[in-house]
ZAKEMI-622411 format. One line per 8 residues: for each residue x negated, y negated, z negated of C-alpha. Coordinates in steps of 0.25 Angstrom, whole numbers, plus 5000, padded with zeros to 4 digits. Last residue first. Layout:
<pts>
X/Y/Z | ...;
</pts>
This chain:
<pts>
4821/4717/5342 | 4825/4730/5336 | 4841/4729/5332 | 4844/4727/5319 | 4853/4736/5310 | 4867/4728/5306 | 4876/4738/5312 | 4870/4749/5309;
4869/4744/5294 | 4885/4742/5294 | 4885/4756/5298 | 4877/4762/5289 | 4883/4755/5277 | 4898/4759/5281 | 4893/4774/5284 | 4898/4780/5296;
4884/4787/5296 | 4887/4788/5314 | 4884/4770/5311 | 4871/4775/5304 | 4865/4783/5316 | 4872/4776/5326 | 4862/4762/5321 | 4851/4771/5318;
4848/4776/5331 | 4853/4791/5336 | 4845/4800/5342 | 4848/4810/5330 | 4831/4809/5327 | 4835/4793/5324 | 4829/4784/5331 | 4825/4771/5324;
4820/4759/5331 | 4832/4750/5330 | 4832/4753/5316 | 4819/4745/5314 | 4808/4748/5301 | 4800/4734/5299 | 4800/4733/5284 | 4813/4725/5280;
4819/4739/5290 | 4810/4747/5280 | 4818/4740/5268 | 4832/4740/5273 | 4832/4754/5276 | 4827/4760/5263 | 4840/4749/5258 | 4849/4760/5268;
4844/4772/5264 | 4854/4779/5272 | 4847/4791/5270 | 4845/4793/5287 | 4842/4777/5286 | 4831/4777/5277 | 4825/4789/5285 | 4827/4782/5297;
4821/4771/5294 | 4809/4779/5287 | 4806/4781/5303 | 4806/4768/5308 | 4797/4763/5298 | 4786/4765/5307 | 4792/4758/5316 | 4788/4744/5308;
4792/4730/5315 | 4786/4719/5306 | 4798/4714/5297 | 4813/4710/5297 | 4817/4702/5286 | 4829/4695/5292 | 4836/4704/5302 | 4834/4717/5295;
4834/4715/5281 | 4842/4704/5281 | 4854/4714/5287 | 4849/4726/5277 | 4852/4716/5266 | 4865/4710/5272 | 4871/4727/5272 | 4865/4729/5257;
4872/4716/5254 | 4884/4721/5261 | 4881/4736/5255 | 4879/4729/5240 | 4892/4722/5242 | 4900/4736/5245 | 4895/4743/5234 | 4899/4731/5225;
4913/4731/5231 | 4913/4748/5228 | 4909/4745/5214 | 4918/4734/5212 | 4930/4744/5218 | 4927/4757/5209 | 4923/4746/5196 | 4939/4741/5201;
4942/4756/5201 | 4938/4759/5187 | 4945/4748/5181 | 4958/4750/5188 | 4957/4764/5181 | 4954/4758/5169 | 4967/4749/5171 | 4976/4761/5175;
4970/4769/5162 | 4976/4756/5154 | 4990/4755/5161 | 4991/4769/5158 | 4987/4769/5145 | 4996/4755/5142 | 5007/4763/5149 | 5007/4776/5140;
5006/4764/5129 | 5019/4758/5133 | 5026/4772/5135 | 5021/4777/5121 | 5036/4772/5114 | 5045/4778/5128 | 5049/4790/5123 | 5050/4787/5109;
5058/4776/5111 | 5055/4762/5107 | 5050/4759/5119 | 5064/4756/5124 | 5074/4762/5134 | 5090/4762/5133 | 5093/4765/5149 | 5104/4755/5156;
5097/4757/5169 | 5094/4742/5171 | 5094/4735/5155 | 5086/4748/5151 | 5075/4744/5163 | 5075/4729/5158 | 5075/4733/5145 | 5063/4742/5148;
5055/4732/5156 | 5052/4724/5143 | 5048/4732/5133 | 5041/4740/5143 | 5032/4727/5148 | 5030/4722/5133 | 5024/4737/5129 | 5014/4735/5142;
5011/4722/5137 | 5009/4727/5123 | 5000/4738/5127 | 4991/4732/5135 | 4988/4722/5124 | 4984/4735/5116 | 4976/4739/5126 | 4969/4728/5128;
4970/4726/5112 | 4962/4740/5110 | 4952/4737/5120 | 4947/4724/5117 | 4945/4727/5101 | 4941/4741/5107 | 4929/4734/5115 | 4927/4721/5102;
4927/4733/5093 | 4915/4740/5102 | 4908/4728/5102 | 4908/4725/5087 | 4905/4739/5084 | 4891/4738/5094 | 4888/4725/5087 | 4890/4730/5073;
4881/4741/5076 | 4869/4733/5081 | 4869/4721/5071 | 4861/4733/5062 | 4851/4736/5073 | 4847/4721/5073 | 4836/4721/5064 | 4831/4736/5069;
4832/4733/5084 | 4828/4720/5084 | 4815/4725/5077 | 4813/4736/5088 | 4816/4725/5100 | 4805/4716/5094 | 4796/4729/5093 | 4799/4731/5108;
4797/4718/5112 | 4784/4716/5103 | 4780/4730/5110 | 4782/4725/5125 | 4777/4712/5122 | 4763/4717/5117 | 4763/4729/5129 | 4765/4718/5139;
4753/4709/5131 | 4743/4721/5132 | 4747/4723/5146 | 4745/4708/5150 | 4732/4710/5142 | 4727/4720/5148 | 4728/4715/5164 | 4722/4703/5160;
4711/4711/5154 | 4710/4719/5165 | 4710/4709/5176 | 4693/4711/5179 | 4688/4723/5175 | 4680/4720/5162 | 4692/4722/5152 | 4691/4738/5157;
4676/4739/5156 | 4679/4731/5138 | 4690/4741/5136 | 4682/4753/5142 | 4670/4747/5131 | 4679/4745/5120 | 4687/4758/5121 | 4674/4767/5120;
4670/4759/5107 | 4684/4760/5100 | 4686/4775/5102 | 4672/4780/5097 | 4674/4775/5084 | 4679/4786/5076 | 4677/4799/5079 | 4688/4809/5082;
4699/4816/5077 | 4704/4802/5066 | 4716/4800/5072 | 4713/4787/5076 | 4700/4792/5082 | 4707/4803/5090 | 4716/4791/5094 | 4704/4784/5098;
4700/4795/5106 | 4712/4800/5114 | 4714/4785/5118 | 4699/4783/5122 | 4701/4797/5129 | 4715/4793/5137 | 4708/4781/5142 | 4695/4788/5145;
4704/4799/5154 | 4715/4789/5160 | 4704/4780/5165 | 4700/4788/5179 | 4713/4783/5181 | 4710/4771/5183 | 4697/4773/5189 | 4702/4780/5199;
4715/4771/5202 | 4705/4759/5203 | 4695/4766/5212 | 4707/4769/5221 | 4705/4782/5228 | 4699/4782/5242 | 4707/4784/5255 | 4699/4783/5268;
4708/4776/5279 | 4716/4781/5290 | 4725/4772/5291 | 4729/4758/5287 | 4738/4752/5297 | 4751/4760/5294 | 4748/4757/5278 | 4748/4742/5280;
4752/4740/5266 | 4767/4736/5271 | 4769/4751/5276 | 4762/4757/5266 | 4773/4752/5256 | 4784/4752/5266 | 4781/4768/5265 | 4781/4768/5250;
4794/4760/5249 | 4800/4767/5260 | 4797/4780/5251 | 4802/4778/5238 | 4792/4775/5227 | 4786/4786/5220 | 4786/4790/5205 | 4802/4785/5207;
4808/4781/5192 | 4808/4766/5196 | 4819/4768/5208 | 4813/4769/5223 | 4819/4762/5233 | 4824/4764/5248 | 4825/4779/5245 | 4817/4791/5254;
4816/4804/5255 | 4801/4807/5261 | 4797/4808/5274 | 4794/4792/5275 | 4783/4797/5267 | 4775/4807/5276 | 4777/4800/5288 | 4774/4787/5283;
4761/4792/5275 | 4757/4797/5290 | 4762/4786/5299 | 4754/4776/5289 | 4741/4782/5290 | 4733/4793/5285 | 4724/4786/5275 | 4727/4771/5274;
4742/4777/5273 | 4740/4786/5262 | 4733/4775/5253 | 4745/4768/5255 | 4755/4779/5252 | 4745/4783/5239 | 4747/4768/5235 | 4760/4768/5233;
4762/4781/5227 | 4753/4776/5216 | 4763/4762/5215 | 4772/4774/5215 | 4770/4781/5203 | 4765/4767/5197 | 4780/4764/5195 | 4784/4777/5191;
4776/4776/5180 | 4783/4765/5174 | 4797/4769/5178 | 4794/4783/5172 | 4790/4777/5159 | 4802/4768/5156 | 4811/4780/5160 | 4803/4790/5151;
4804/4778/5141 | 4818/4777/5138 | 4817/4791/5140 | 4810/4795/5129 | 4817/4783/5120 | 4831/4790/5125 | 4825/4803/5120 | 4819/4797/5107;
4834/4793/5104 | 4841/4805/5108 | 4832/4812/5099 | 4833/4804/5087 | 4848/4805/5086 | 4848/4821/5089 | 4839/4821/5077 | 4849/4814/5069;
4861/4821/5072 | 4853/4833/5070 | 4848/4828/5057 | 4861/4824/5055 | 4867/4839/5057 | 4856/4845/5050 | 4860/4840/5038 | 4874/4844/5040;
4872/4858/5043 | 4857/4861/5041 | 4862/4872/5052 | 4864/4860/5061 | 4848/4858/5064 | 4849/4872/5072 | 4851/4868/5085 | 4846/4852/5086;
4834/4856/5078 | 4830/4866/5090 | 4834/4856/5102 | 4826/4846/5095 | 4814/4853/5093 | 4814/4859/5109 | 4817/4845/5112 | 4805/4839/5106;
4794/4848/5109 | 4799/4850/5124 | 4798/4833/5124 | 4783/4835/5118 | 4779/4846/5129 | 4786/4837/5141 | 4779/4825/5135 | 4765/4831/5135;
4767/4837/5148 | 4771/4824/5153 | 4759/4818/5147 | 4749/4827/5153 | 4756/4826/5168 | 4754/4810/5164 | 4738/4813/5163 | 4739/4820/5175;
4746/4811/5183 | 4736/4801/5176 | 4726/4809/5183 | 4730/4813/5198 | 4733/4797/5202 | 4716/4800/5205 | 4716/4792/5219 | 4711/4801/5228;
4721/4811/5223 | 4733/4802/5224 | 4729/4796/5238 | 4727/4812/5241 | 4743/4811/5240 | 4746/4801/5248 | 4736/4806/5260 | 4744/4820/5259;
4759/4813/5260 | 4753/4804/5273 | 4747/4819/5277 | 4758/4825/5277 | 4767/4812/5287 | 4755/4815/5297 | 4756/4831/5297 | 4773/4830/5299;
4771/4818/5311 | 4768/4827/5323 | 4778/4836/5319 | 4788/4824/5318 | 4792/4822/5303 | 4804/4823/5294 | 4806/4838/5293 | 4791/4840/5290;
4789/4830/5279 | 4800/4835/5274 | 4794/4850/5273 | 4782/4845/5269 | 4787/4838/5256 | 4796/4849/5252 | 4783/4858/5256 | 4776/4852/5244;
4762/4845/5246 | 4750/4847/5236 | 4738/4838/5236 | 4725/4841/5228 | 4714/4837/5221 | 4704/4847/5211 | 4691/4844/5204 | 4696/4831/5193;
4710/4834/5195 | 4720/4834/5207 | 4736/4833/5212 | 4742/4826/5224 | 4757/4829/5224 | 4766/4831/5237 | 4782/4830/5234 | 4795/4834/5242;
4796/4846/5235 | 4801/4860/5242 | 4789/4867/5236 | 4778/4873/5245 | 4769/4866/5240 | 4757/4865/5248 | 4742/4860/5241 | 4732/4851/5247;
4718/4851/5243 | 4707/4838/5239 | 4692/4840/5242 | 4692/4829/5251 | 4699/4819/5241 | 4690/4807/5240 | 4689/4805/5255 | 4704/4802/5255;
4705/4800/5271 | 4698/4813/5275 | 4709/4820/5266 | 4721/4816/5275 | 4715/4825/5286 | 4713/4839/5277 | 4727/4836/5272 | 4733/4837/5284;
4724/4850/5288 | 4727/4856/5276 | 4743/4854/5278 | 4741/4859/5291 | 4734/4872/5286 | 4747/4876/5278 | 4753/4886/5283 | 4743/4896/5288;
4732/4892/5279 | 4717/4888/5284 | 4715/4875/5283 | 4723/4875/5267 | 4735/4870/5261 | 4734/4876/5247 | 4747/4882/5243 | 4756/4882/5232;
4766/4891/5229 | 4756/4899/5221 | 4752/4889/5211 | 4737/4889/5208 | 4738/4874/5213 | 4746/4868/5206 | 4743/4873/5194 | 4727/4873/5197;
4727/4856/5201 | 4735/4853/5189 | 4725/4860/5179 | 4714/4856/5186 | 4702/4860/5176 | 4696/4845/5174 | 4708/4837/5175 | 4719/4845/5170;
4711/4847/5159 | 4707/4831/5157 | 4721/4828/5159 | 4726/4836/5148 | 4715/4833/5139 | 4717/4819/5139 | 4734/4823/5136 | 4728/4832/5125;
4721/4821/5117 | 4732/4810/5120 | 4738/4818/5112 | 4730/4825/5103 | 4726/4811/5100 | 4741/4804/5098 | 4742/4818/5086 | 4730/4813/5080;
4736/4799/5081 | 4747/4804/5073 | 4741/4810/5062 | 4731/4798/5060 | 4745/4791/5058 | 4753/4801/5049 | 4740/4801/5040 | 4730/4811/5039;
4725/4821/5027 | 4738/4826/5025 | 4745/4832/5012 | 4739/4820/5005 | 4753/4812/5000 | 4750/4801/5007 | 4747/4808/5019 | 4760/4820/5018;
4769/4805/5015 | 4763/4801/5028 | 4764/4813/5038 | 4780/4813/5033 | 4782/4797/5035 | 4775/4800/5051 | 4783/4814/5053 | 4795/4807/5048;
4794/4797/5063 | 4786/4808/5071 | 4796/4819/5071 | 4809/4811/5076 | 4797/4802/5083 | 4793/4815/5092 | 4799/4813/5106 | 4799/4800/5104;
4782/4797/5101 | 4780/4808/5112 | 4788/4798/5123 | 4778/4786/5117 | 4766/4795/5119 | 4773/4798/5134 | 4777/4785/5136 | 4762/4776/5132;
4754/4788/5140 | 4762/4789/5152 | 4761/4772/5154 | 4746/4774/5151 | 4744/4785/5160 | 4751/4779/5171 | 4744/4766/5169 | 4731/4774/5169;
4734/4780/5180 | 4741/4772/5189 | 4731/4757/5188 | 4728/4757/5203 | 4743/4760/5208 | 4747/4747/5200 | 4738/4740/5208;
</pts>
């Protein structure tokens, strides 16, 4: 579901971070800016006020963001610059080198009736990457030669051309289903970002070198300035990180569905082929656009994927329309801020809004589906105001806290050491008559060699206990370490002997992979899934079990041991 609703959630999500991205990056200028722009209102130096000013400037914005789409769109901008570069060949029937790669791509296309008139492209970079790129007249594919040399390594001959077309059937599921325009909506924001960050740190760089020849003055203001800039860049990415989790998240629910609808096309050997190619990892972490590869193998695997084969692939009427969305949606927005603004004519925003409104409350769940957002963004902002408030009434207890702890730290300190001290000063006082008494020597503390020899002790004693510190966090660390392998050992023993599942050779093969990185959680997982170690060969002749007792590695041998035998 959440792969149906990509673009325009995409779009919003890259919409609310990079205007509130553009608000940071200029709030040192915005803030007087605002008061300035008011005085030189009031006092009829300017014909508009700060806030009409402001929404004139939100207009162009989202203005020139509309436009960029619309360009790229219409004269395939995107589509000539990849294209038009000279590295970059066009796969065709009748070239020397490539002809395969037409002919490949020729026979995946009679499964996406939508997309005959769609190109394939070879780049002969070293990336492991293949991208599906297109406007409103123009669709392509492009493969890098990173990605084909791997496919190549890791396959039979008779399998190479099958595991290419799995990665050409994901990409034309791209194309087929329009994911093209809220990349290129976000490609617009990006620029937009990347032009107003360049902006800002091209005009802090040049106050920051020649603000100290206003000597002291220009010293605070620099101290200041440098204030305000680390704050607005631990905002920034504050919300880069928030941002990218969220996208990255309907990244690969789109990924998902692009493996599945590659697999109702070509098959499931030949997506496998092509993906279990790949590097792989047992997990992908919140900041991956793509999800790791067992996981999207598994995926189609537990949809069917292996029985569903050669079907014709159409884009989903949902994911169309949705993104078909992005253009009125980004118009009414442009349009009432031009009305705001005063740039445009009043009173077309409001009618225009109703009646999509009113088409969109119509569709059964809508509404429901409004209202829990409506209500989120509600709590969202009361929490956030509530967190604001508490910041500025409590902001004077903060202080004092902070001082109070570190007192109570030094307070600890200073009499441990001081505590230390005295007991080490009570030992020396009373070893040393005991030593004059037995070789008849004179010795006390009170001479000036011997004064700092208790505190030279204390420091010593001190260091000695941080270093017993240090070592114990060494030993718990390596006492956890060993926990985590027993539990991972009785993991992978419940795995395989309790939760076994439908037998799956096809799984075989990733098995290895997993193994040969000693991705031992990766191992778990497709063994939970129906892969067999007593099944797998390795290309050395040798079997799994003398492949990881030869690791002489502590974990692979106590997994040899406990590998199950195929019944």
């Amino acid at each position: 579901m959440l792969a149906l609703i990509a673009a325009p959630f995409q779009v919003i999500l890259g919409t609310l971070f990079f205007v509130s991205i553009t608000l940071l990056i200029y709030a040192p200028v915005l803030l007087p800016l605002v008061y300035l722009l008011d005085w030189l209102y009031i006092s009829g130096y300017l014909p508009w006020d700060q806030w009409r000013l402001l929404y004139t400037a939100l207009f162009l914005y989202v203005s020139s963001i509309l436009l960029q789409v619309i360009a790229d769109n219409v004269f395939g901008l995107t589509y000539r610059k990849i294209t038009q570069d000279p590295q970059i060949e066009e796969a065709t029937a009748d070239h020397p080198n490539l002809a395969w790669l037409h002919q490949a791509f020729e026979e995946v296309k009679q499964q996406f009736p939508g997309e005959k008139s769609a190109r394939v492209f070879y780049n002969p970079s070293g990336e492991i990457n293949a991208i599906a790129f297109r406007d409103l007249r123009h669709k392509g594919v492009m493969i890098y030669g990173g990605l084909v040399k791997t496919l190549i390594e890791k396959n039979a001959p008779e399998q190479r051309i099958a595991a290419v077309k799995g990665i050409l059937a994901h990409e034309l599921s791209h194309l087929t289903n329009w994911d093209f325009l809220s990349g290129q909506y976000r490609m617009a924001l990006a620029r937009q970002f990347n032009l107003h960050m360049s902006i800002r740190n091209k005009v802090f760089q040049t106050l920051w070198t020649f603000l100290p020849i206003l000597l002291i003055i220009g010293l605070f203001i620099r101290w200041g300035m440098a204030l305000i800039h680390n704050l607005t860049t631990g905002l920034i990415n504050l919300l880069s990180s928030l941002y990218r989790r969220l996208d990255a998240a309907v990244s690969r629910a789109i990924e998902f569905r692009c493996d599945r609808q590659a697999a109702k096309a070509v098959g499931w050997p030949s997506i496998f082929l092509g993906l279990s190619s790949l590097p792989i990892q047992s997990r992908s972490n919140m900041f991956d656009s793509h999800p790791d590869g067992i996981s999207r193998l598994l995926y189609i695997h537990r949809r069917g994927g292996e029985k569903s084969s050669n079907q014709l692939i159409s884009g989903s009427i949902a994911a169309r329309i949705t993104a078909l969305l992005l253009f009125p949606l980004l118009g009414l927005l442009a349009w009432w801020l031009g009305e705001l603004a005063q740039v445009l004519p009043a009173g077309y925003f409001d009618p225009s809004f109703q009646f999509l409104l009113g088409q969109l409350i119509a569709i059964p769940g809508v509404e429901t589906a409004i209202n829990f957002l409506v209500q989120s963004w509600l709590v969202v902002i009361n929490s956030l105001q509530y967190l604001v408030f508490w910041l500025l009434e409590e902001s004077t207890l903060l202080w004092p806290l902070v001082q109070s702890l570190s007192y109570q730290v030094w307070d600890f300190l200073i009499h441990f050491h001081y505590n230390l001290q005295t007991g080490i000063t009570d030992l020396y006082l009373q070893f040393l008559p005991l030593l004059n008494q037995w070789t008849g020597w004179q010795i006390s503390l009170d001479q000036s060699a011997l004064k700092w020899l208790p505190l030279a002790s204390t420091l010593l004693t001190e260091l000695f206990l941080i270093r017993l510190f240090f070592a114990s966090l060494r030993w718990i660390k390596k006492t956890l370490a060993w926990i985590q392998q027993k539990v991972f050992l009785l993991r992978f023993f419940v795995a395989t002997r309790l939760f076994t599942r439908k037998s799956a050779p096809e799984l075989d093969r990733l098995l290895v992979t997993a193994f040969n990185e000693n991705n031992y959680s990766a191992v778990i997982r497709l063994i939970r899934r129906g892969a067999h170690p007593a099944r797998v060969q390795l290309t050395s002749g040798k079997s799994l079990v003398e492949h990881l007792h030869l690791q002489g590695n502590p974990a692979a041998s106590s997994l040899a041991r406990l590998l199950p035998k195929e019944k």
